[in-house]
C-alpha positions in Angstrom: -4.4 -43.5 -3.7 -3.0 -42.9 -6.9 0.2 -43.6 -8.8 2.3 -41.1 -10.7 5.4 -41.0 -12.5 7.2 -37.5 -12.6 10.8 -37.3 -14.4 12.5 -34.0 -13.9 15.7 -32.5 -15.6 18.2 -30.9 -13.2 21.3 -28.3 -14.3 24.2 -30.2 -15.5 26.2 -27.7 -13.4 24.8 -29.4 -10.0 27.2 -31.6 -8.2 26.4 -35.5 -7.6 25.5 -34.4 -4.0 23.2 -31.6 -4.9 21.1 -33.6 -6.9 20.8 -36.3 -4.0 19.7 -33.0 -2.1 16.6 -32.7 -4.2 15.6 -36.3 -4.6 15.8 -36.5 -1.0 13.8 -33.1 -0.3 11.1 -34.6 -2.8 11.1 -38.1 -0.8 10.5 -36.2 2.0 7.6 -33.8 0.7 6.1 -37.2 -0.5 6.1 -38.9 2.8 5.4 -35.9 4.8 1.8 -35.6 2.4 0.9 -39.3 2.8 2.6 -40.4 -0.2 4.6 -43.8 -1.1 7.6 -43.4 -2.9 7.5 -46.9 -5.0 10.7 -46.1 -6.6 13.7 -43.6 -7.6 16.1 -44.1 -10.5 19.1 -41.4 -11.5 19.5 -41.9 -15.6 22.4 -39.4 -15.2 23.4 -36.7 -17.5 22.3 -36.6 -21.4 22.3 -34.8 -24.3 18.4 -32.7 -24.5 16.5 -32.7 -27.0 16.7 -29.1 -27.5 17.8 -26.6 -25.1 16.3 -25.5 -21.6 17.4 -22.5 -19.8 20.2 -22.1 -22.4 21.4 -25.8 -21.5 22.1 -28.5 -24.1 22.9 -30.9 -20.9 20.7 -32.2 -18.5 20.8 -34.6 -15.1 17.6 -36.8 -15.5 15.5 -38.2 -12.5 12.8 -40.7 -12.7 10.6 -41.5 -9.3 7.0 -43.3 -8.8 5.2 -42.9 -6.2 1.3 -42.9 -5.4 -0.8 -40.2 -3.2 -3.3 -38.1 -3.2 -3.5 -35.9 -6.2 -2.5 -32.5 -4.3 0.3 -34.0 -4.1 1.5 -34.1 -7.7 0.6 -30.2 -7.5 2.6 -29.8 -4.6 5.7 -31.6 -5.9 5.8 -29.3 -9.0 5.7 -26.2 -6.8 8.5 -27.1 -5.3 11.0 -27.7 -8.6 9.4 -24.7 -10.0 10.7 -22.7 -6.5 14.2 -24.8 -7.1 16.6 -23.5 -9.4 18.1 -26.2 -9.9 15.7 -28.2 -11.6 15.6 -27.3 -15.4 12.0 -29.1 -16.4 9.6 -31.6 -15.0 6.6 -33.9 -15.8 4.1 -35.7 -14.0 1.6 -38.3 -15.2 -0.9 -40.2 -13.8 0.2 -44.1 -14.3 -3.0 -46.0 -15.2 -3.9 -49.3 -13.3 -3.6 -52.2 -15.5 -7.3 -54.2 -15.9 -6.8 -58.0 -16.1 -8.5 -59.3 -19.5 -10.9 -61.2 -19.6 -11.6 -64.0 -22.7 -15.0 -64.1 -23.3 -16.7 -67.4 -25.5 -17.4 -66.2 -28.8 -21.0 -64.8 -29.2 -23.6 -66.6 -32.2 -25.2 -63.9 -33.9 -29.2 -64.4 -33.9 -29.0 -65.6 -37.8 -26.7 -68.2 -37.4 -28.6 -69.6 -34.7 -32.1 -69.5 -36.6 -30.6 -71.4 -39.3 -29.4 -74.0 -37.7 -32.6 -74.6 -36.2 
């Protein structure tokens, strides 16, 4: 499986509990597809960048999670369908390769003069 991040924006008119109402409807769709929600964290309202929808305010959600990758397609279908959510984006998170040190390689001409 994959990992993803996805932050979305929700209206800055939405109550504490309506936002808990979509992070919880999007844990749900996650599970319910075969997904892992890894973690969730609420940055709470800030200032935008520039304005959405005619907003200069906006509720910020962060959430990784890993599954298949219908499943990032499906998650953005639903805050497209929700009005509440202002703006969203997903990436794909990834995996970290270990390094390796490799011994330093002689080039052929050093080698031929030392012999």
């Amino acid at each position: 499986m994959r990992r993803y991040e996805t932050i979305f924006i929700a209206s800055p008119e939405l109550s504490d509990d309506d936002v808990k109402v979509i992070i919880e409807k999007t844990k749900v769709l996650i599970e319910k597809m075969g997904g892992q929600v890894e973690k969730t964290d609420d940055w709470g309202t800030r200032k935008l960048a520039y304005e959405v929808k005619k907003k200069s305010r906006g509720h910020y959600i962060y959430m990784k999670f890993s599954g298949k990758s219908d499943l990032v397609a499906e998650v953005e279908r639903m805050f497209r369908i929700n009005e509440g959510v202002i703006k969203y984006q997903s990436v794909q998170i990834e995996e970290e390769k270990p390094v390796v040190k490799e011994a330093p390689v002689e080039a052929p001409a050093e080698v031929a003069a030392e012999a």
